[in-house]
C-alpha angles and dihedrals in degrees: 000000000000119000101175114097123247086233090086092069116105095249097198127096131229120292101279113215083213150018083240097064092067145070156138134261125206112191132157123171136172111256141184130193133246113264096263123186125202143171128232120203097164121127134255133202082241116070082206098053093034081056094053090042083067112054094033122117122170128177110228133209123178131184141199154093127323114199124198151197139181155190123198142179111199093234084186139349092287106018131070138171123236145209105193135183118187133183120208117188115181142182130213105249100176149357112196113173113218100234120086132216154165117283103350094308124119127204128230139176109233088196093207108104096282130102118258129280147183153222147185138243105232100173140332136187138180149146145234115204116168127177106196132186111202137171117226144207106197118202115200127173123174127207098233126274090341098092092229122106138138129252135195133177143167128227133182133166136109129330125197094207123186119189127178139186134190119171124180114216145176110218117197110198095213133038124238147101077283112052119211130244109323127223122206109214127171089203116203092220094188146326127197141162116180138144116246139167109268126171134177146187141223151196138166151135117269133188119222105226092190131322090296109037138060153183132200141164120196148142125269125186119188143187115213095175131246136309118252097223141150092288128349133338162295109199108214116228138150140188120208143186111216140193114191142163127221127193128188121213 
């Protein structure tokens, strides 16, 4: 993981020759995550729940809204560099563990002399939040005299990422068409917040307003790193599809 702050990057572009080389980008897009499964192997104060902990792996999908800014220099016709600051905020979807069973109930092998058990997921919740710092290089072609082209571009840097999980659960310490005594339990699965490399990339259609202003819609897919929790896992990774606006000065 990286502990130095992103503040020690030299946050200035290029010498421009003109005014005219250089500009700024507005963008914002829904995203979701990739599914991302991950183990956790951590303790709790309960031996039921530590034992679970163990031998639980969900599959996680979050969703939710990227938000960018930029400021570019035009290097060449077509190329330009980039100082970009994105926003991701994102919302757990779903937690599917990745163990099946009858009636809602999973089973689990608690490994310490006693038979096996089960419990039920009653509820979970969580979030994904990333605040990334990434240099660019931007890619744009037009087709002639009609406004539309295509642009592409790659980014990497440093990213502060916080995830949190919550899930809510029944345990039933014996197996059996008549469960044993049952134990309510609201479980912080894990919380994090670290700084990691990340990078992306990015590729879509725009439209030139005029010399100064365009649109464009595209796709980015990014990589933010992976969450230092109580086992292994999850990478943390999001597709989006973005709309933005860029104006030169």
């Amino acid at each position: 993981m990286i502990s130095s702050p992103i503040l020690c990057l030299p946050l200035v572009l290029p010498a421009a020759d003109s005014i005219e080389d250089l500009y700024a980008r507005f963008g914002a897009g829904f995203s979701t995550s990739s599914p991302a499964d991950f183990t956790l192997t951590g303790a709790n104060e309960s031996v039921l729940i530590r034992q679970i902990l163990q031998t639980f792996e969900p599959s996680l999908d979050f969703d939710g809204w990227n938000f960018q800014f930029a400021l570019g220099e035009k290097l060449t016709e077509n190329i330009a560099f980039e100082w970009e600051v994105q926003s991701l905020q994102l919302d757990l979807d779903s937690f599917t563990p990745t163990t099946t069973g009858n009636g809602g109930l999973y089973p689990f092998d608690p490994n310490d002399g006693t038979v096996p058990g089960f419990f039920r997921l009653d509820g979970a919740s969580g979030e994904f939040k990333a605040l990334a710092l990434t240099a660019n290089l931007h890619f744009d072609y037009q087709f002639g005299e009609s406004g539309f082209g295509v642009y592409g571009g790659v980014g990497a840097g440093f990213s502060r990422n916080t995830l949190d999980l919550t899930v809510s659960e029944t345990f039933f310490e014996t197996e059996g068409s008549a469960p044993g005594d049952s134990i309510d339990a609201t479980v912080p699965l894990a919380t994090d917040d670290t700084w990691d490399f990340c990078w992306h990339w990015r590729a879509g259609v725009e439209y030139e307003i005029n010399r100064k202003s365009t649109l464009y819609v595209g796709w980015r897919a990014a990589d933010y790193g992976s969450a230092d929790l109580q086992g292994s896992g999850p990478a943390l990774t999001a597709d989006t599809i973005e709309f933005g606006f860029k104006q030169s000065f």
